[in-house]
MIDOSE-1310 file (N, C-alpha, C; in nm, 2 decimals, decimal comma, always signed):
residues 198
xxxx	+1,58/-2,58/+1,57/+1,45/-2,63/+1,53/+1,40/-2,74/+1,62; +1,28/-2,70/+1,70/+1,19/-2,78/+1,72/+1,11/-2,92/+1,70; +1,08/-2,99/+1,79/+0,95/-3,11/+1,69/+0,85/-3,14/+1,83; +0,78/-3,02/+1,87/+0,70/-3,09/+1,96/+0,57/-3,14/+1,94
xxxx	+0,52/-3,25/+2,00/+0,45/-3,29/+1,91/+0,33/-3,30/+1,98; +0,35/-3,25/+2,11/+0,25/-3,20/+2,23/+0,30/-3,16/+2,32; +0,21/-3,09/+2,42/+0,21/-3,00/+2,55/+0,16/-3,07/+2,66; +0,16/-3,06/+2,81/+0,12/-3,08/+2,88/+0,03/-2,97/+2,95
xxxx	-0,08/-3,04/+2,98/-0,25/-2,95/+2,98/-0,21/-2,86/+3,13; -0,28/-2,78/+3,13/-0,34/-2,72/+3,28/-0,16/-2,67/+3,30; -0,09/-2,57/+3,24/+0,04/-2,50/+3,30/-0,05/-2,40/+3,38; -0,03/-2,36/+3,45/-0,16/-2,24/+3,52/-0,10/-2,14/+3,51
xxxx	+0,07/-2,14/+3,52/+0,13/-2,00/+3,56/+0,24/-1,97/+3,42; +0,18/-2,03/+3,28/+0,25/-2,00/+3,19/+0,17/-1,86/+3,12; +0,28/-1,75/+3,08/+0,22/-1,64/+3,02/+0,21/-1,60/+2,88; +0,42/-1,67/+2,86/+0,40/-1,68/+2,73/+0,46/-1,80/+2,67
xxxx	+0,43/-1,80/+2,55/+0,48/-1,98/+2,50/+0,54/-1,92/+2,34; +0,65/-1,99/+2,30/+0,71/-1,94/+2,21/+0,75/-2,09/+2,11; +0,63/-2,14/+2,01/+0,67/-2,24/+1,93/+0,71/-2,19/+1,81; +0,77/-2,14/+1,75/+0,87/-2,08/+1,65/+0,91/-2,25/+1,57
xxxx	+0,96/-2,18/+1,44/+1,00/-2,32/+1,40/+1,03/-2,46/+1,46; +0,86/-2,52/+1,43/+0,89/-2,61/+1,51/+0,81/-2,75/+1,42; +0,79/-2,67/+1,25/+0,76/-2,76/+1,22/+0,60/-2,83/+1,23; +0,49/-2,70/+1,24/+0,38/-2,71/+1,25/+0,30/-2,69/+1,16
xxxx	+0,21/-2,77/+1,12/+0,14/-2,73/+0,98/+0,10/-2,89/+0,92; +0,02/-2,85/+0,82/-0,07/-2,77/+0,81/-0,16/-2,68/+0,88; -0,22/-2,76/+1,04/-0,33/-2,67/+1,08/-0,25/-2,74/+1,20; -0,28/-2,69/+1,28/-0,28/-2,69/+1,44/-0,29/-2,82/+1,52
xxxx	-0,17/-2,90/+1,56/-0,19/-3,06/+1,64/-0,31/-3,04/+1,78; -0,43/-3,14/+1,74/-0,50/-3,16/+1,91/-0,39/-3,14/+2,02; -0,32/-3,25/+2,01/-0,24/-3,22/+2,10/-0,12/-3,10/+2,14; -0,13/-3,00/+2,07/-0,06/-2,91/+2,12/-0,19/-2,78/+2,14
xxxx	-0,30/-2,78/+2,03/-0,42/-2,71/+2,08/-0,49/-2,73/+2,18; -0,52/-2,83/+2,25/-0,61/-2,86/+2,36/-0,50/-2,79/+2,48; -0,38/-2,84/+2,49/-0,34/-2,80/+2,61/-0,33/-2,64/+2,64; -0,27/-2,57/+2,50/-0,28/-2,45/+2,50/-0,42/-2,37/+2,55
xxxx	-0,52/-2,45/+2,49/-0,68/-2,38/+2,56/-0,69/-2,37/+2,71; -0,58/-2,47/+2,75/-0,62/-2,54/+2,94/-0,51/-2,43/+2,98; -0,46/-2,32/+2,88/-0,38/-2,25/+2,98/-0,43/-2,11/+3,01; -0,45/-2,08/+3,15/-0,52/-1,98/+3,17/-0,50/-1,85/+3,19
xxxx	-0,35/-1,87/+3,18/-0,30/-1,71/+3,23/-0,19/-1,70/+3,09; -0,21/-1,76/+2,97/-0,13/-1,79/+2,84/-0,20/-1,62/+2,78; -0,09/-1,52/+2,79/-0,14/-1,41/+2,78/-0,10/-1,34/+2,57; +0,04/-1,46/+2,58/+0,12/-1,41/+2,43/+0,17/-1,51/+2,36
xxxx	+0,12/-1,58/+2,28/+0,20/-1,70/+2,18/+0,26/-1,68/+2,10; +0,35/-1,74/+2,03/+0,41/-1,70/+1,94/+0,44/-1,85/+1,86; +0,36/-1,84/+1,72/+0,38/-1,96/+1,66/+0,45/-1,92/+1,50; +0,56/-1,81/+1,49/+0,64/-1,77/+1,40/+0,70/-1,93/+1,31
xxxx	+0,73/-1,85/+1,17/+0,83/-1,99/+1,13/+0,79/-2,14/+1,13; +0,66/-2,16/+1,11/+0,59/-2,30/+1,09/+0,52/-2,29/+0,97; +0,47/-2,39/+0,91/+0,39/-2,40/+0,78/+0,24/-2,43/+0,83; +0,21/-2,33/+0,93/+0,03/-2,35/+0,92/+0,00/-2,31/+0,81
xxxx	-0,15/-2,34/+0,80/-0,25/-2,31/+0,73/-0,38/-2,28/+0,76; -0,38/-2,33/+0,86/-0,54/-2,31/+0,96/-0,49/-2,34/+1,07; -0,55/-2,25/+1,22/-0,58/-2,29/+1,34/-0,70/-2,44/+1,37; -0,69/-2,54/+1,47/-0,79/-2,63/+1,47/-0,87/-2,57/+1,54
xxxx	-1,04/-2,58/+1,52/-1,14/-2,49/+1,55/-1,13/-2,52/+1,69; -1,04/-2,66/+1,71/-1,11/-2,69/+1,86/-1,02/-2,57/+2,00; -0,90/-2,49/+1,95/-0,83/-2,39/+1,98/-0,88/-2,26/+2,02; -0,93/-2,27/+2,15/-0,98/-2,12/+2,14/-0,90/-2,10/+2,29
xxxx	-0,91/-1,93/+2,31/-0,83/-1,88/+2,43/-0,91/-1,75/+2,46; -0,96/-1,71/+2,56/-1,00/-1,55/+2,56/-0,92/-1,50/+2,63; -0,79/-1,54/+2,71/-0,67/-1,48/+2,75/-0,60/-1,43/+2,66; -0,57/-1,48/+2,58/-0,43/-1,46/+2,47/-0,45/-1,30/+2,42
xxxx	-0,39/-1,20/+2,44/-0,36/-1,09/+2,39/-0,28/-1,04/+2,27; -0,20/-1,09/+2,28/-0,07/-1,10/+2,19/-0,04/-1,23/+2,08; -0,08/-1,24/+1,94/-0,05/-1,35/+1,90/+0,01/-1,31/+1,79; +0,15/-1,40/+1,77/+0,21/-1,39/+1,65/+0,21/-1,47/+1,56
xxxx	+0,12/-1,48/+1,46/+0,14/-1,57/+1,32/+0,19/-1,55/+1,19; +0,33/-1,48/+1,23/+0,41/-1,42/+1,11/+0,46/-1,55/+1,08; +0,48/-1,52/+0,92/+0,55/-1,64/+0,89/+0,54/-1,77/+0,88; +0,41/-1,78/+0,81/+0,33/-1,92/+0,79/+0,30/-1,97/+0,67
xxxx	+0,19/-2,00/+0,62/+0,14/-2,04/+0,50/-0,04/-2,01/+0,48; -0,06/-1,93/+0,54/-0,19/-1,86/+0,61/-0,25/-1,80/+0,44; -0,35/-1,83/+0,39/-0,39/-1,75/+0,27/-0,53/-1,67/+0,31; -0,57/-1,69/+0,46/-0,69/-1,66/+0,51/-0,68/-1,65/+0,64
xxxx	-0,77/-1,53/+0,72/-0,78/-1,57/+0,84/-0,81/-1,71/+0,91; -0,76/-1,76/+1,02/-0,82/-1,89/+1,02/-0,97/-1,84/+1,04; -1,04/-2,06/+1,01/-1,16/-2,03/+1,09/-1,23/-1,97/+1,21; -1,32/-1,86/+1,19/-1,40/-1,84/+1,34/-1,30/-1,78/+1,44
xxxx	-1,21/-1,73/+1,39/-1,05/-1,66/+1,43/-1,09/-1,55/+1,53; -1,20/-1,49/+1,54/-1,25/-1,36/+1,58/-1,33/-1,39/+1,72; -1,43/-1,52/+1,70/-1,54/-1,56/+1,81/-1,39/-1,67/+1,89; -1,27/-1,69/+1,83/-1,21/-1,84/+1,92/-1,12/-1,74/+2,03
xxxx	-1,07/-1,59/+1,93/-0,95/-1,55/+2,01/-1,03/-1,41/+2,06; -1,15/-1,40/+2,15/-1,19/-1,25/+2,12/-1,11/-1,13/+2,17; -0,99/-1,15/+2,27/-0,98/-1,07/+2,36/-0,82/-0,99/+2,31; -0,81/-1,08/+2,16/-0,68/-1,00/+2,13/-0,66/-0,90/+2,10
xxxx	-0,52/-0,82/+2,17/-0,57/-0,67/+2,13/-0,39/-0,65/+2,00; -0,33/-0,74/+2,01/-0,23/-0,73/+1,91/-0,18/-0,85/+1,83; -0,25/-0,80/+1,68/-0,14/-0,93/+1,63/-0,10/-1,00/+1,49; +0,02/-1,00/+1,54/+0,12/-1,03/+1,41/+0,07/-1,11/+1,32
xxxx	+0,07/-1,08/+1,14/+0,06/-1,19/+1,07/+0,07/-1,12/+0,96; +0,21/-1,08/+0,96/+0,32/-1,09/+0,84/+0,37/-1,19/+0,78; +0,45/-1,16/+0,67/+0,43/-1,29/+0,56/+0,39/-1,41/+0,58; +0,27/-1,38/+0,53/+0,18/-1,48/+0,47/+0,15/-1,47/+0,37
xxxx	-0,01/-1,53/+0,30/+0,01/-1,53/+0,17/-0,12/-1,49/+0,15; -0,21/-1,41/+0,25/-0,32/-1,35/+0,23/-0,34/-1,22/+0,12; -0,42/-1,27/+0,05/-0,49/-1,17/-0,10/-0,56/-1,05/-0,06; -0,70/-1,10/+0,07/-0,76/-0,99/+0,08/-0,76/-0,99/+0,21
xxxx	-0,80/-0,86/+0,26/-0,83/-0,84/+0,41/-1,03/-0,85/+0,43; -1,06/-0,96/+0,44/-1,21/-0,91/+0,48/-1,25/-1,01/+0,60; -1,38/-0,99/+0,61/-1,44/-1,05/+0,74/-1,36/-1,07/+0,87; -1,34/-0,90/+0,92/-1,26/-0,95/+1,03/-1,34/-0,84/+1,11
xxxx	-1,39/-0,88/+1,28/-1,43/-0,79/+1,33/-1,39/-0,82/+1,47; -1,32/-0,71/+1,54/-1,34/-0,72/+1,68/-1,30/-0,59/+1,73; -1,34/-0,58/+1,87/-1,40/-0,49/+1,93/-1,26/-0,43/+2,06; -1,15/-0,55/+2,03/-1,04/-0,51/+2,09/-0,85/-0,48/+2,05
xxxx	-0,88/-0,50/+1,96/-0,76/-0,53/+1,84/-0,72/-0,36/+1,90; -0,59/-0,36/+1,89/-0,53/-0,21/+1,88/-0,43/-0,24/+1,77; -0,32/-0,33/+1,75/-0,22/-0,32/+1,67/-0,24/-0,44/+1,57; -0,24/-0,41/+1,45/-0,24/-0,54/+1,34/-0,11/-0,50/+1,26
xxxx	-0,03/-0,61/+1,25/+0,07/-0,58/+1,14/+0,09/-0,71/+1,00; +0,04/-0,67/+0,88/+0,02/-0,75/+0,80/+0,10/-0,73/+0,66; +0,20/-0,68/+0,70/+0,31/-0,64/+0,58/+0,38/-0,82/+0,54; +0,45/-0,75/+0,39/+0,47/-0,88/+0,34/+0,40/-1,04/+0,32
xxxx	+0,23/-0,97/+0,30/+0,12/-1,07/+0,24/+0,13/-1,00/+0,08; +0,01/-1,09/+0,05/-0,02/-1,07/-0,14/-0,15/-0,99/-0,15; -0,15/-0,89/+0,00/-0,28/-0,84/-0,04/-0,33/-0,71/-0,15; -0,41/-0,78/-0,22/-0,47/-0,60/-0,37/-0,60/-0,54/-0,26
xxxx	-0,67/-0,63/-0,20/-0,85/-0,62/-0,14/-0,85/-0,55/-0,04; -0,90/-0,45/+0,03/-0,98/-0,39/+0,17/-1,12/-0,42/+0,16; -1,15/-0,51/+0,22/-1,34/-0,52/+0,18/-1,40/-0,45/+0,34; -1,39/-0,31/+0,32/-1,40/-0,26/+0,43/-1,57/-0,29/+0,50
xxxx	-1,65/-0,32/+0,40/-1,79/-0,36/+0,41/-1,82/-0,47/+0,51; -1,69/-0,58/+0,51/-1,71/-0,66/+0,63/-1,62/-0,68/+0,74; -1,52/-0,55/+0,72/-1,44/-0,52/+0,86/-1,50/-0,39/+0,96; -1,48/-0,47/+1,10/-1,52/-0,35/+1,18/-1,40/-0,36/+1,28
xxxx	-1,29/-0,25/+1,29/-1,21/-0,27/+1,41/-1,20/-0,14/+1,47; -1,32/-0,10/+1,57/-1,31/+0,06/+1,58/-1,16/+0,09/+1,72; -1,14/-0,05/+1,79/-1,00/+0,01/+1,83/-0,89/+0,02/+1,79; -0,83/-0,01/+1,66/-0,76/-0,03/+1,59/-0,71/+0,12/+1,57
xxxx	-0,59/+0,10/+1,63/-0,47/+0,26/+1,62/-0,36/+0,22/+1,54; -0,32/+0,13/+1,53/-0,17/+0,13/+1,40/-0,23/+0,00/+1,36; -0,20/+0,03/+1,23/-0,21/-0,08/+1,10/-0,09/-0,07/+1,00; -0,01/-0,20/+0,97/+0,09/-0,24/+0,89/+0,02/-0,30/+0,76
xxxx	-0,02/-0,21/+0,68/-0,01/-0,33/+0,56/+0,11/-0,28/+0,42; +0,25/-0,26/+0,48/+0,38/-0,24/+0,36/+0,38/-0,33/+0,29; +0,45/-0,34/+0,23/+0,52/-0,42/+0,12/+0,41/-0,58/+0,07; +0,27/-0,50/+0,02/+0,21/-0,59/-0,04/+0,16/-0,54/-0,19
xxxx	+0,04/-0,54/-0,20/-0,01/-0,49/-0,35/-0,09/-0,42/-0,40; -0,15/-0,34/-0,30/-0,24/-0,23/-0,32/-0,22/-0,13/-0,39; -0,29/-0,15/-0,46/-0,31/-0,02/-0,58/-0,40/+0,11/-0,57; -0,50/+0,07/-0,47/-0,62/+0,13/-0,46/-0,70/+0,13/-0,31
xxxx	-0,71/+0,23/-0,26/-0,74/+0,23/-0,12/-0,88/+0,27/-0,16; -0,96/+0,20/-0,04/-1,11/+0,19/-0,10/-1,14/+0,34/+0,02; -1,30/+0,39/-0,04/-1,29/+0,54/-0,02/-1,38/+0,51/+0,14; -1,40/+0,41/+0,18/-1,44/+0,40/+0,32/-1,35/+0,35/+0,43
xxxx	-1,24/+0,38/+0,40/-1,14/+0,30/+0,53/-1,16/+0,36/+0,61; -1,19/+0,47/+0,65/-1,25/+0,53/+0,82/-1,31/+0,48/+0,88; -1,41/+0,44/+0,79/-1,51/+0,38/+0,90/-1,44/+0,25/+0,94; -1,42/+0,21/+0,90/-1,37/+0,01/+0,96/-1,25/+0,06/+1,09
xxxx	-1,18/+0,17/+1,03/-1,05/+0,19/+1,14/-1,11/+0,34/+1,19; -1,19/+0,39/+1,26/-1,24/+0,53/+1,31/-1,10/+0,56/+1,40; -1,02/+0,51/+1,48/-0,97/+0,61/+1,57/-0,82/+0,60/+1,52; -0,72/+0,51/+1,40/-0,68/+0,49/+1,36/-0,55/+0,62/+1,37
xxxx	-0,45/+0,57/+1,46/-0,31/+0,70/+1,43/-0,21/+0,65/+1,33; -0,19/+0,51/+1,37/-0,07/+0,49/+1,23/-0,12/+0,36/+1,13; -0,05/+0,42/+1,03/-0,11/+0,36/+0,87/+0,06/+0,36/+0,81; +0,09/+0,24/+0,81/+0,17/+0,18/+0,69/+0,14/+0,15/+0,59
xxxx	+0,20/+0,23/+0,45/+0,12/+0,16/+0,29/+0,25/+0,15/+0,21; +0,37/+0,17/+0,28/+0,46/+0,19/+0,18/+0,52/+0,06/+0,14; +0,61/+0,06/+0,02/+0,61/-0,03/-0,03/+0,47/-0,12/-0,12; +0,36/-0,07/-0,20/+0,28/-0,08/-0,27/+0,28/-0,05/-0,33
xxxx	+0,17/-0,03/-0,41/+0,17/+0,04/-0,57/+0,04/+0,16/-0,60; +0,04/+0,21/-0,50/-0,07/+0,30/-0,49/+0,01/+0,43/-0,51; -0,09/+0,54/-0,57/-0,05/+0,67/-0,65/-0,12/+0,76/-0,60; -0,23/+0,71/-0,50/-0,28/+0,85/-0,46/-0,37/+0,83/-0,34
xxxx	-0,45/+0,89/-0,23/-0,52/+0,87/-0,13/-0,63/+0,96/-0,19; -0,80/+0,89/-0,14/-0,89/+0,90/-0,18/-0,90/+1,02/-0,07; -0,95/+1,15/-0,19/-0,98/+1,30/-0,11/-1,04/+1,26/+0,03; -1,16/+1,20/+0,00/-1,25/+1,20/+0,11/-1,21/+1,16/+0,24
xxxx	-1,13/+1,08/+0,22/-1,01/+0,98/+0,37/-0,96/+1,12/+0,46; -0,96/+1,24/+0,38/-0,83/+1,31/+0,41/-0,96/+1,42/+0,58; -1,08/+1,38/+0,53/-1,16/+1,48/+0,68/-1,28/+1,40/+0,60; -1,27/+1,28/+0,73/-1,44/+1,21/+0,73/-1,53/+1,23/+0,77
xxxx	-1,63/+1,29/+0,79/-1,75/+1,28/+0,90/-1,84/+1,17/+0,93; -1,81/+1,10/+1,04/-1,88/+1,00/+1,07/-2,00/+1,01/+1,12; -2,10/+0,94/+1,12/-2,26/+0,87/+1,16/-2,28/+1,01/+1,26; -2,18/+1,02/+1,39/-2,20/+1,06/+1,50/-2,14/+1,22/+1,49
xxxx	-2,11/+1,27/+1,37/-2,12/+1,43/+1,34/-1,95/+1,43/+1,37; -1,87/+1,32/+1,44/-1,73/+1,34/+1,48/-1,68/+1,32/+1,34; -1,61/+1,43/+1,33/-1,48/+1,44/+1,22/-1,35/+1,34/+1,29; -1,32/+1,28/+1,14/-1,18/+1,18/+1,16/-1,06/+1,26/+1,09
xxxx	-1,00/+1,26/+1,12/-0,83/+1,33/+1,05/-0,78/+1,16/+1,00; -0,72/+1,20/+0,89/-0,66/+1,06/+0,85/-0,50/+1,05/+0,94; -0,46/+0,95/+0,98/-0,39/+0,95/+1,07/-0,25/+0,98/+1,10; -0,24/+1,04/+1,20/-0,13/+1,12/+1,28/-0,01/+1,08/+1,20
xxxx	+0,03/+0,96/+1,16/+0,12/+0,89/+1,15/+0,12/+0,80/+0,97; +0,14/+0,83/+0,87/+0,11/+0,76/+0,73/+0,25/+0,76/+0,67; +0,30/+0,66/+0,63/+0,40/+0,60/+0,55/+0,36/+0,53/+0,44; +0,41/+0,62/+0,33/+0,39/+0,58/+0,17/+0,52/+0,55/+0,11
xxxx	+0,60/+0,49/+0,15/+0,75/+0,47/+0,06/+0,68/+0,47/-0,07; +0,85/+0,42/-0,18/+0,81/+0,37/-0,26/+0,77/+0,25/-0,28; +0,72/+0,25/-0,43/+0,63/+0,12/-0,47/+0,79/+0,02/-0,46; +0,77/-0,15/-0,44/+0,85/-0,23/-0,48/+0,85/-0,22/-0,63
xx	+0,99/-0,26/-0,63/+1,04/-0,32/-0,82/+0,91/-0,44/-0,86; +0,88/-0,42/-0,96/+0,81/-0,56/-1,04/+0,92/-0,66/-1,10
């Protein structure tokens, strides 16, 4: 275990940074967020095994591809998460302690994995991730898959749900016709284990 308690600014030729239990939290130190912003070719972070709670708004990157926020104290996306990180196209944030999935939009995301949160919610009304091909949400609490998930995930190949408490997929999911006359097949790839023990 770790205690850093800052970085030094402007690494130019760092790609990935790996603070893992290091003892971070609540939200994100200035000093280890500012320097992280001054790095320009910072392509994959990985801040696993800390007690965040929020990113500091002053943190943003449009490099960063790859971010790992498994394993935090997260009950929400952080703030403004979408306009600080736009260019991510993968990223981890497994156990945590998020309830619902909403207001999440972006236009590059391919892989989300969000297994082992407390989520029951899809507020697919204020998600849009039309790149989005594999989605993880196992081993949380869904009971009920809302009857528009196509649209938020249109090109969507794999879907994790196992490990929840859901009993059945909404007919309509199964051949959607979207806005644009294109038929969606629900995806290539679906895992329904069983429900966890109560």
């Amino acid at each position: 275990r770790n205690k850093f308690a800052s970085l030094p600014e402007k690494l130019e030729q760092v790609m990935s940074i790996d603070l893992s239990k290091n003892g971070l939290g609540p939200s994100l130190p200035i000093s280890i967020a500012k320097p992280l912003s001054s790095y320009r070719n910072l392509h994959t972070l990985i801040l696993t095994y800390n007690q965040l709670k929020d990113l500091t708004e002053s943190f943003k990157s449009e490099k960063i591809l790859t971010f790992n926020l498994s394993t935090n104290r997260f009950n929400k996306l952080p703030a403004n998460f979408n306009k600080n990180f736009p260019n991510i196209k993968t990223l981890y944030f497994d156990c945590n302690f998020l309830k619902k999935i909403s207001n999440f939009q972006s236009e590059k995301i391919v892989t989300l994995t969000l297994s082992l949160n407390c989520i029951e919610t899809i507020d697919t009304s204020t998600i849009s991730l039309p790149q989005l091909t594999k989605l993880n949400l196992s081993k949380n609490h869904i009971n009920t898959l809302p009857n528009n998930l196509s649209k938020s995930f249109p090109i969507l190949e794999s879907l994790d749900l196992s490990d929840n408490f859901l009993s059945e997929i909404p007919e309509n999911e199964a051949n959607y016709q979207s806005d644009d006359d294109e038929s969606f097949a629900f995806p290539q790839t679906l895992q329904c284990g069983f429900p966890h023990s109560s």
